[in-house]
N, CA, C and O atoms as CSV, one atom per row, in Angstrom:
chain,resi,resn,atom,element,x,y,z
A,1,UNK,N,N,123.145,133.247,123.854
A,1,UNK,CA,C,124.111,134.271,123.497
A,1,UNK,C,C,123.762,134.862,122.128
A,1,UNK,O,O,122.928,134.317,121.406
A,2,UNK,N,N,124.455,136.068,121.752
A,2,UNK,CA,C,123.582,136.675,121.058
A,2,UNK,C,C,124.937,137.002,119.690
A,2,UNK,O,O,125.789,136.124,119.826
A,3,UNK,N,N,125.245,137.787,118.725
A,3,UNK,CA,C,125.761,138.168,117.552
A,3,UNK,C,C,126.071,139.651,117.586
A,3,UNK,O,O,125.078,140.343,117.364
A,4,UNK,N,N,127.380,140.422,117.844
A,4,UNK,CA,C,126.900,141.378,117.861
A,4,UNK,C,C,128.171,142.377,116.627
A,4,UNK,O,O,129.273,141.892,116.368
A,5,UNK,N,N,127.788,143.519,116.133
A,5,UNK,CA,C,129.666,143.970,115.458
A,5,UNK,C,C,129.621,144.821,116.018
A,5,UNK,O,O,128.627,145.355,116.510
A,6,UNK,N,N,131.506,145.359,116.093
A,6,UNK,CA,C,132.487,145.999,116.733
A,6,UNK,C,C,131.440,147.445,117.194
A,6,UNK,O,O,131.159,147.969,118.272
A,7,UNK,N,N,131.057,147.734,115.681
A,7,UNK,CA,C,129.892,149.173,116.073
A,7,UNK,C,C,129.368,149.650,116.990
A,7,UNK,O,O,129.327,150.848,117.273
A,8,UNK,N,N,128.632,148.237,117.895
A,8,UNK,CA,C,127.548,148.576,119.178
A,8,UNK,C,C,128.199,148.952,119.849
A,8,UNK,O,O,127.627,149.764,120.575
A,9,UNK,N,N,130.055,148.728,120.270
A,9,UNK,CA,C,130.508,149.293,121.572
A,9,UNK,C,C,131.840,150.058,121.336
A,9,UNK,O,O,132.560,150.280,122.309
A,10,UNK,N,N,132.264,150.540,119.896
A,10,UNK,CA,C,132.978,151.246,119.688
A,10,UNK,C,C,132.896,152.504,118.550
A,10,UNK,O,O,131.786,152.646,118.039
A,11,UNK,N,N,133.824,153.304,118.167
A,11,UNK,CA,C,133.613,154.359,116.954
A,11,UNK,C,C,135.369,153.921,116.441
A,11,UNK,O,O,136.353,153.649,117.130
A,12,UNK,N,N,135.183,154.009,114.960
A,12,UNK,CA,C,136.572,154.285,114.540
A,12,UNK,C,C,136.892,155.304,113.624
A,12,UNK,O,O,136.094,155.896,112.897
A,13,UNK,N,N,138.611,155.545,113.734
A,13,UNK,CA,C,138.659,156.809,112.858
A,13,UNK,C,C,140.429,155.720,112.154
A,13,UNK,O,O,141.276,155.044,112.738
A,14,UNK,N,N,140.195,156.137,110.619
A,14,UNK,CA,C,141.627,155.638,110.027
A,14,UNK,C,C,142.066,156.425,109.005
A,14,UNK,O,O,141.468,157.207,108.266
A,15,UNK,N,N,143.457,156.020,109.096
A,15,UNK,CA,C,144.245,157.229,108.058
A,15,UNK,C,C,145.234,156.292,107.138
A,15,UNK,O,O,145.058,155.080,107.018
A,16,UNK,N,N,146.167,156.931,106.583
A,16,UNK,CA,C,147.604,156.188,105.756
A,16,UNK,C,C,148.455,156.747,105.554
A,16,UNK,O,O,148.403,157.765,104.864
A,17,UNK,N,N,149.597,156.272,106.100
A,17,UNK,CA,C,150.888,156.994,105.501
A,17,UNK,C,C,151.799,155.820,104.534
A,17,UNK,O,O,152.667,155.154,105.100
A,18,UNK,N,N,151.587,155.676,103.389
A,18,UNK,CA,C,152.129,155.107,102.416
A,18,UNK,C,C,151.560,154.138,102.232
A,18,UNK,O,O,150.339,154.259,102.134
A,19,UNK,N,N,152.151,152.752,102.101
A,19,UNK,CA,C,151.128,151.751,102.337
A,19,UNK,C,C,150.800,151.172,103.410
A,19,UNK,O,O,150.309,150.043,103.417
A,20,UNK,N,N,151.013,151.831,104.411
A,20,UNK,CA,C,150.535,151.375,105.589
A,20,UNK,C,C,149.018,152.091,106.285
A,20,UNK,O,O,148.745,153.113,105.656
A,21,UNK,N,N,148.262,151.877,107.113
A,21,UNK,CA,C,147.383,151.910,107.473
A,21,UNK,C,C,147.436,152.148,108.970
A,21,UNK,O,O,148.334,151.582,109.594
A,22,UNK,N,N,146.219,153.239,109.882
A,22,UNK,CA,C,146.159,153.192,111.241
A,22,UNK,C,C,144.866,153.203,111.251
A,22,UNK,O,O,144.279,153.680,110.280
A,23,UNK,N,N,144.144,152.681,112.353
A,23,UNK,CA,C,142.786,152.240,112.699
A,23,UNK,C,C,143.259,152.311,114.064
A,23,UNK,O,O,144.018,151.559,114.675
A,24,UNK,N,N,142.326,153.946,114.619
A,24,UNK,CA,C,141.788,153.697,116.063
A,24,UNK,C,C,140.509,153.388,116.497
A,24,UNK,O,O,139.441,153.858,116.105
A,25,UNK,N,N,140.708,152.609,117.288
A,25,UNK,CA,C,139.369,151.866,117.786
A,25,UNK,C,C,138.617,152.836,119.199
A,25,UNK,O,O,139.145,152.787,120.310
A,26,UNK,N,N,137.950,153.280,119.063
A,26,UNK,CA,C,137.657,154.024,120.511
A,26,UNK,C,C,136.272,153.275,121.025
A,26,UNK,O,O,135.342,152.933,120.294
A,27,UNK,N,N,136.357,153.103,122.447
A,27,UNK,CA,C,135.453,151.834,123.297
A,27,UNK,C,C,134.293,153.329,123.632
A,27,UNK,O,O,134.656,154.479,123.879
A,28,UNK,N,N,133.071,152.878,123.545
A,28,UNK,CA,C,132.233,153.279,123.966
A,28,UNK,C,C,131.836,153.453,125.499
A,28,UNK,O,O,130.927,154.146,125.955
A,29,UNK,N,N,132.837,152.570,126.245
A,29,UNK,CA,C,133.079,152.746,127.645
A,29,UNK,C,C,133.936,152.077,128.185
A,29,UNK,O,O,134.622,151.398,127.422
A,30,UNK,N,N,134.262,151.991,129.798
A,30,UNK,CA,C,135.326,151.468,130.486
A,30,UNK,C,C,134.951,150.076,129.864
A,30,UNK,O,O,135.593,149.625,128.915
A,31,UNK,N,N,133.768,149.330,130.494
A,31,UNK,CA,C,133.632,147.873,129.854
A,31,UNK,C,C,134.315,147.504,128.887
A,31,UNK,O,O,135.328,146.807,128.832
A,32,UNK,N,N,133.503,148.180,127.850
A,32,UNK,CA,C,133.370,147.908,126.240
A,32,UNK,C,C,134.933,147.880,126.187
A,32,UNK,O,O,135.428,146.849,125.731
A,33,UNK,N,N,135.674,148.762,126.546
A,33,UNK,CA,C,137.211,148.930,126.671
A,33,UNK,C,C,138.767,147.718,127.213
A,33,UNK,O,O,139.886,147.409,126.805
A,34,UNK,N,N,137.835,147.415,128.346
A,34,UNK,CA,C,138.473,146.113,128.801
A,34,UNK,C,C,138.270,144.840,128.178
A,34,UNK,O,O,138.971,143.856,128.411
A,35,UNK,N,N,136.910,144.880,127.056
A,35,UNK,CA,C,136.782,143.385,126.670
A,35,UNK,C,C,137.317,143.965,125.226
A,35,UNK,O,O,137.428,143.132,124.328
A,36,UNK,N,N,137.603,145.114,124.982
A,36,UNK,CA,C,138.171,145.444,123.301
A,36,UNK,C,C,139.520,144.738,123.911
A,36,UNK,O,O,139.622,143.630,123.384
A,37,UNK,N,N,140.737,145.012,124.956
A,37,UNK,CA,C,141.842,144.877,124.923
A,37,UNK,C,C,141.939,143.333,125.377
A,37,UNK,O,O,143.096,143.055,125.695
A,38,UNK,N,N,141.157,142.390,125.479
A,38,UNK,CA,C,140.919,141.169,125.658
A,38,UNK,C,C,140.971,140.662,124.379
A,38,UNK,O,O,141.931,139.973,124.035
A,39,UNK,N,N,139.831,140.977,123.437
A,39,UNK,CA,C,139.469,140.259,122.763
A,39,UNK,C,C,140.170,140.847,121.269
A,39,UNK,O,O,140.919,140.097,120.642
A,40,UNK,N,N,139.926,141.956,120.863
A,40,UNK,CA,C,140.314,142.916,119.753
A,40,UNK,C,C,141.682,142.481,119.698
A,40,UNK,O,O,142.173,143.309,120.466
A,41,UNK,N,N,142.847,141.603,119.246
A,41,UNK,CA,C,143.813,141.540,118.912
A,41,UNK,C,C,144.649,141.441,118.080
A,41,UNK,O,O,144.550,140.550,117.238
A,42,UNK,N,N,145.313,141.994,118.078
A,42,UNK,CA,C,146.562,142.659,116.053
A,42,UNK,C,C,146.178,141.250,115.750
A,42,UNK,O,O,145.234,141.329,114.963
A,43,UNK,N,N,146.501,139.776,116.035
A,43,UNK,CA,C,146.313,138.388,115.159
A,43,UNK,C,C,144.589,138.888,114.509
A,43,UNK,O,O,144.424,139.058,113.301
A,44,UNK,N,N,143.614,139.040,115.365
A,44,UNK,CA,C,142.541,139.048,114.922
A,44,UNK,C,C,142.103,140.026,113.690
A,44,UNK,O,O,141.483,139.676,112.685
A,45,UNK,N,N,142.585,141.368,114.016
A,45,UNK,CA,C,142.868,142.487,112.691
A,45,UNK,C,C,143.169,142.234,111.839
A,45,UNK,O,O,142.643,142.523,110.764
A,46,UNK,N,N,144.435,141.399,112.084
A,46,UNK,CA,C,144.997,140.554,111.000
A,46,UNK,C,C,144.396,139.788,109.624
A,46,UNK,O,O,144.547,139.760,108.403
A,47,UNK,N,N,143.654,139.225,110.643
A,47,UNK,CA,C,142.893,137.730,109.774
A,47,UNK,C,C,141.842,138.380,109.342
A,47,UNK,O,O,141.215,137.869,108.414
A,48,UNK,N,N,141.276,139.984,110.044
A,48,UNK,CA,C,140.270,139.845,109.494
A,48,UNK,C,C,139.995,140.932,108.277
A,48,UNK,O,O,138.962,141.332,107.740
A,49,UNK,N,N,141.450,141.234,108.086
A,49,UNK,CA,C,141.834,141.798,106.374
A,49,UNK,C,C,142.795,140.802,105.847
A,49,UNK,O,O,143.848,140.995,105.240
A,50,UNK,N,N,142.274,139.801,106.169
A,50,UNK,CA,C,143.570,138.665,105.121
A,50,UNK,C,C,143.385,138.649,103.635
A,50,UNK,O,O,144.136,138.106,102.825
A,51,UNK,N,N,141.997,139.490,103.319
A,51,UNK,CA,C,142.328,139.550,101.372
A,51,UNK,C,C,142.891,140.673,101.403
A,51,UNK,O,O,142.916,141.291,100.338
A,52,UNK,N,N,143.481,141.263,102.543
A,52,UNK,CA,C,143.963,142.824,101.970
A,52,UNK,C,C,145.869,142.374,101.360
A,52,UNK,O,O,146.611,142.877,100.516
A,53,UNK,N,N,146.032,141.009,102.497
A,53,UNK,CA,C,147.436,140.447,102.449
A,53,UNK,C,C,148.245,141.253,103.233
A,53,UNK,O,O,149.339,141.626,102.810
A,54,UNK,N,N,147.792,141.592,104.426
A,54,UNK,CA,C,148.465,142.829,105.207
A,54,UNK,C,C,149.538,141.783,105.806
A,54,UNK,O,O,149.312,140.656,106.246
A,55,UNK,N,N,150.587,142.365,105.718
A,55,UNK,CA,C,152.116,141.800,106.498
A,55,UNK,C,C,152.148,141.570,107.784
A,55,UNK,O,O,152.436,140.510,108.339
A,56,UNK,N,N,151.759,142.872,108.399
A,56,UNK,CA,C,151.565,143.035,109.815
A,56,UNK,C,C,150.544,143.374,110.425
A,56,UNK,O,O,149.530,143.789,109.864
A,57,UNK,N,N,150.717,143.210,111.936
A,57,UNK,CA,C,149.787,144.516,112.656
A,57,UNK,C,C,150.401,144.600,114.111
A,57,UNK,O,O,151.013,143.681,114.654
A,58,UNK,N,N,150.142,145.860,114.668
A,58,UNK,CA,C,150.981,146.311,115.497
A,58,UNK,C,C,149.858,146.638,116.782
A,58,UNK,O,O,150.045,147.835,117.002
A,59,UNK,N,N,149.102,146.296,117.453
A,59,UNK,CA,C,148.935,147.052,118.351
A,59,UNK,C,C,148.899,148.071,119.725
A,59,UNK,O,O,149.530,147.689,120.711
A,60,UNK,N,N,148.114,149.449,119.792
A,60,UNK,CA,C,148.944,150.024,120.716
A,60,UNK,C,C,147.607,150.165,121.606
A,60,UNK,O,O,146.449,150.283,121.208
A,61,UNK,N,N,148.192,150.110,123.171
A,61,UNK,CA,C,147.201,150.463,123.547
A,61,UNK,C,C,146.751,152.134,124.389
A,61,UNK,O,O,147.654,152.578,125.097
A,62,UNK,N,N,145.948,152.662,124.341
A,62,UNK,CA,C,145.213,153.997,124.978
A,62,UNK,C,C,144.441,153.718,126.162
A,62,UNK,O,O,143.256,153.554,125.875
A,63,UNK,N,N,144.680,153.612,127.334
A,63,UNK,CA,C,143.586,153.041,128.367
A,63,UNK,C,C,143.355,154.666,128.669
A,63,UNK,O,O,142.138,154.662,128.488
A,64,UNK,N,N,143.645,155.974,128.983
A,64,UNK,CA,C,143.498,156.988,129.206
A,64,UNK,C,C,142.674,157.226,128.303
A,64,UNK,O,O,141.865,158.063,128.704
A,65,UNK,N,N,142.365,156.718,126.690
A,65,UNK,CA,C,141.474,157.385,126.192
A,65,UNK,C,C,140.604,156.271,125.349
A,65,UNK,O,O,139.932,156.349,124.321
A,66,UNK,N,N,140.961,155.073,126.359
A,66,UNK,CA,C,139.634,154.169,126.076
A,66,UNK,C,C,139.593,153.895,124.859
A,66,UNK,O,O,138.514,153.787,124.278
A,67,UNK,N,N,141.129,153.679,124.057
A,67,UNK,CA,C,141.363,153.372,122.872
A,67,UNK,C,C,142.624,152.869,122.408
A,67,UNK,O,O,143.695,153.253,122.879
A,68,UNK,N,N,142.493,151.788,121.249
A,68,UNK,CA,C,143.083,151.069,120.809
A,68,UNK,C,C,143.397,151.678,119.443
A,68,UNK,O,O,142.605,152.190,118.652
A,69,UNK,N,N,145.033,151.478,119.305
A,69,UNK,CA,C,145.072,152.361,117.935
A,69,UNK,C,C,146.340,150.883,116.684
A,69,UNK,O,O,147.570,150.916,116.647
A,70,UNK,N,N,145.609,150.051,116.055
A,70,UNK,CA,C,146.334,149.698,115.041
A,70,UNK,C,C,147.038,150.441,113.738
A,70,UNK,O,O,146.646,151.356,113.014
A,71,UNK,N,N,148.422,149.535,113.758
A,71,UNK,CA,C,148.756,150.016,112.572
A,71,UNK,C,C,148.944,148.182,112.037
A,71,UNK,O,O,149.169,147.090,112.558
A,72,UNK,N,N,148.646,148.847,110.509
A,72,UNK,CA,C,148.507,147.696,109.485
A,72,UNK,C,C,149.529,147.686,108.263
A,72,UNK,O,O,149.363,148.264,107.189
A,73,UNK,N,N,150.584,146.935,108.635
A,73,UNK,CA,C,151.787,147.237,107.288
A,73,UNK,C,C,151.331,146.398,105.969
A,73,UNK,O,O,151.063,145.208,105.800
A,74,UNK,N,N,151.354,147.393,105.213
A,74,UNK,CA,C,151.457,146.934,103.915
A,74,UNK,C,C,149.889,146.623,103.452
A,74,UNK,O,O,149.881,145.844,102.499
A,75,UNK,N,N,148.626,147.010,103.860
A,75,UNK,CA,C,147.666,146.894,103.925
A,75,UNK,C,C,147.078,147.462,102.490
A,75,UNK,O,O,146.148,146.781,102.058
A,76,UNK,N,N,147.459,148.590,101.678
A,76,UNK,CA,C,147.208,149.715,100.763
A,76,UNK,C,C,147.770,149.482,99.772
A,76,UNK,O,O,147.748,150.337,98.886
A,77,UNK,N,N,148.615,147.995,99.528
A,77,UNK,CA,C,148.997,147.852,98.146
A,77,UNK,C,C,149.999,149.085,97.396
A,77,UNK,O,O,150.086,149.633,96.298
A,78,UNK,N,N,150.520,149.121,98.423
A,78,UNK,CA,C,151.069,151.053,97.803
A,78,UNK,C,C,151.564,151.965,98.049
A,78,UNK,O,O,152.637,152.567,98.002
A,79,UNK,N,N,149.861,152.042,98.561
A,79,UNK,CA,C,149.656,153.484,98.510
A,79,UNK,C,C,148.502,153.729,97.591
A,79,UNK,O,O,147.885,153.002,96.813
A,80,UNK,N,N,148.376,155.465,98.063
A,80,UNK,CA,C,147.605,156.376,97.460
A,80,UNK,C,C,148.019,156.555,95.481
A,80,UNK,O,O,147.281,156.454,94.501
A,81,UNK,N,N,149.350,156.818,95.593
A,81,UNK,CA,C,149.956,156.945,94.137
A,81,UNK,C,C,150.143,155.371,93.599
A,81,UNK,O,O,150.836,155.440,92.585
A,82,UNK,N,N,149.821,154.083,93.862
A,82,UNK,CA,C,150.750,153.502,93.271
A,82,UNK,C,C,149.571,152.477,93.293
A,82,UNK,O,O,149.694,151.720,92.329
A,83,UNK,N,N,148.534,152.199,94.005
A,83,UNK,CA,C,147.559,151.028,94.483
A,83,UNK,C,C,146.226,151.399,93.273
A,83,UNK,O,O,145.598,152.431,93.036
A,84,UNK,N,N,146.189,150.113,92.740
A,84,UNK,CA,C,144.698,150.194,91.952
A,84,UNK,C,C,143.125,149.541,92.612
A,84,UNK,O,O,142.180,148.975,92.061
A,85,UNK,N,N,143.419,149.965,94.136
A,85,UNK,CA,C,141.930,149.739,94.578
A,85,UNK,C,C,141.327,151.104,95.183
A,85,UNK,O,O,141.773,152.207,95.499
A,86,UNK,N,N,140.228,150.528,95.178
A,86,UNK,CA,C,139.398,151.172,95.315
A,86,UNK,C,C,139.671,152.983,96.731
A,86,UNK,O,O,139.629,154.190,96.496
A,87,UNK,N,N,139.841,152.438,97.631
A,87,UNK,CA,C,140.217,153.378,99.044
A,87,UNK,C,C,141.945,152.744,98.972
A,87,UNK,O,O,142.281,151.754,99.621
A,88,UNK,N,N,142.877,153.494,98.097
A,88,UNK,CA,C,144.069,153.243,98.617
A,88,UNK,C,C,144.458,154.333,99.171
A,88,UNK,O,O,145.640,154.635,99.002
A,89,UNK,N,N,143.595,155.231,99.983
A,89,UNK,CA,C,144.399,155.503,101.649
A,89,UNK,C,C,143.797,155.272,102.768
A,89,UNK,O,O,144.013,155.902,103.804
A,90,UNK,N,N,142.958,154.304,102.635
A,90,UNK,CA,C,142.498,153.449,104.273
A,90,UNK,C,C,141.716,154.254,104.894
A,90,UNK,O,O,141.529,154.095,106.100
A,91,UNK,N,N,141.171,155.166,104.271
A,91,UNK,CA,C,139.544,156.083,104.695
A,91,UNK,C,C,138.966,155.419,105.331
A,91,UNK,O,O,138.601,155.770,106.453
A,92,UNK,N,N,138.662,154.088,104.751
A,92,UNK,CA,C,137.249,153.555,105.115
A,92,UNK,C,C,137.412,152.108,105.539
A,92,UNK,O,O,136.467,151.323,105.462
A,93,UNK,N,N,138.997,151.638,106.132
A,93,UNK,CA,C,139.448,150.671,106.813
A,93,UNK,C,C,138.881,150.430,108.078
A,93,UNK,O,O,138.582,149.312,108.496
A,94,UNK,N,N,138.675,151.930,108.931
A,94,UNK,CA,C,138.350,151.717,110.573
A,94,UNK,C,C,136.794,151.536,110.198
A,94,UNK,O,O,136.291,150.825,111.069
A,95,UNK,N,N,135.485,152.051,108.868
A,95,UNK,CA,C,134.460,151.408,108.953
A,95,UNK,C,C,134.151,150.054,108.540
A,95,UNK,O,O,133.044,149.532,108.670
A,96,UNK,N,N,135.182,149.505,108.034
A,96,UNK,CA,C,135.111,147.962,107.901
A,96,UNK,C,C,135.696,146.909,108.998
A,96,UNK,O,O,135.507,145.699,109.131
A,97,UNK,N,N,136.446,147.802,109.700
A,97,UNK,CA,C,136.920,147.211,111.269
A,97,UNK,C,C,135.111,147.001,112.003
A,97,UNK,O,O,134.534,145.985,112.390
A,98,UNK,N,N,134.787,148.043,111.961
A,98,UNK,CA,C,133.602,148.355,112.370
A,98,UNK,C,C,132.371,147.019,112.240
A,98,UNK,O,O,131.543,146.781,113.119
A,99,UNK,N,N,132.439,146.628,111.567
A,99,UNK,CA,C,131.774,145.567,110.771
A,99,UNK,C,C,132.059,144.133,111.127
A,99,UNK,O,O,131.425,143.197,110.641
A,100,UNK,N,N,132.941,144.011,111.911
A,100,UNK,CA,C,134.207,142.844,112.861
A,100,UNK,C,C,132.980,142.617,113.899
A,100,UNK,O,O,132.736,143.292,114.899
A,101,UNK,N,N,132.225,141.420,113.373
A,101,UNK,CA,C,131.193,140.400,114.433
A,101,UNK,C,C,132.031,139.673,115.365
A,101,UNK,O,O,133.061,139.054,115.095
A,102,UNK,N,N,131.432,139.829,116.575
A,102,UNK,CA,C,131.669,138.890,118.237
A,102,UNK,C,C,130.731,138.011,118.070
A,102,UNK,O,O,129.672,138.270,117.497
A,103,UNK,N,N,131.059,136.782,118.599
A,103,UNK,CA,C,130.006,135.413,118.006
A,103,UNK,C,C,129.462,135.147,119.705
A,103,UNK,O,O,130.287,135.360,120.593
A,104,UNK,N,N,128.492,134.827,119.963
A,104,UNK,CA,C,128.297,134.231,121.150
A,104,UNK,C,C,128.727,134.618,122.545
A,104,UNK,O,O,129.206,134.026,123.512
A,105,UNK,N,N,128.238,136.266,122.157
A,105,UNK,CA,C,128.660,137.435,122.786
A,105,UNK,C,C,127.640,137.834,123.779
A,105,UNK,O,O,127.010,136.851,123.389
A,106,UNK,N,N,126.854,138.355,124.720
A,106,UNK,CA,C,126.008,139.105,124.712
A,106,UNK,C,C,126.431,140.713,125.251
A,106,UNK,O,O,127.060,141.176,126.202
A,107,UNK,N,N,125.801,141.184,124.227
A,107,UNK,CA,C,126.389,142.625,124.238
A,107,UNK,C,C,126.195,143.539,125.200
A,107,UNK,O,O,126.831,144.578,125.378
A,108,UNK,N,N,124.943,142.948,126.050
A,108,UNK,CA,C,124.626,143.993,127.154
A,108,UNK,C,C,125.983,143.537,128.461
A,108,UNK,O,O,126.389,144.211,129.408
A,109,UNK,N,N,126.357,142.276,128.040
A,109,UNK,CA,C,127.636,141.973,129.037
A,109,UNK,C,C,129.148,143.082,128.978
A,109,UNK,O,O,130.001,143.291,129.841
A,110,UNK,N,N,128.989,143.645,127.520
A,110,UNK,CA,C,130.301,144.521,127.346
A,110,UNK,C,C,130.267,145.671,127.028
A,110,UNK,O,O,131.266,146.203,126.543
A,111,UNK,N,N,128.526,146.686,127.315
A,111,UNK,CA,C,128.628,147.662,126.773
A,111,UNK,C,C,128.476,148.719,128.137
A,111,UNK,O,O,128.534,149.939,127.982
């Protein structure tokens, strides 16, 4: 089995409205799509901004458009006006989703 991140079988796009955060996940295909809504889960989003200290996560699902759309409460410290890091409006949250390794995966199985 092989190592693979979120990248090879999806694209993301993210935004912010206050201190909260949205990250859509869009599947590179039907597959890639059915093992995102398997495996891709708000606990896992979760944990895998746990230095962000995000409160929540909510997920929704898009099977019509082969996409998964999180929201992340409290993720931005803020906000835009009020947060002293670096991206406090979650620009560049869905390319660090992106970056979210499958362990003992093989990728030609989900793409």
């Amino acid at each position: 089995m092989e190592t693979f991140q979120l990248e090879a079988i999806a694209y993301a796009r993210s935004g912010d409205k206050g201190s909260n955060s949205n990250i859509g996940v869009i599947a590179k295909s039907k597959k890639s799509y059915d093992f995102l809504v398997k495996e891709l889960t708000a606990e896992k989003v979760k944990a895998y901004f746990c230095n962000f200290k995000v409160k929540s996560v909510n997920r929704y699902e898009l099977p019509n458009l082969l996409a998964l759309n999180f929201v992340l409460y409290d993720v931005l410290d803020g906000g835009g006006s009020l947060s002293l890091r670096i991206d406090s409006q979650g620009k560049a949250l869905g390319q660090a989703l992106l970056q979210m390794p499958f362990f003992n995966i093989a990728q030609k199985d989900v793409i």
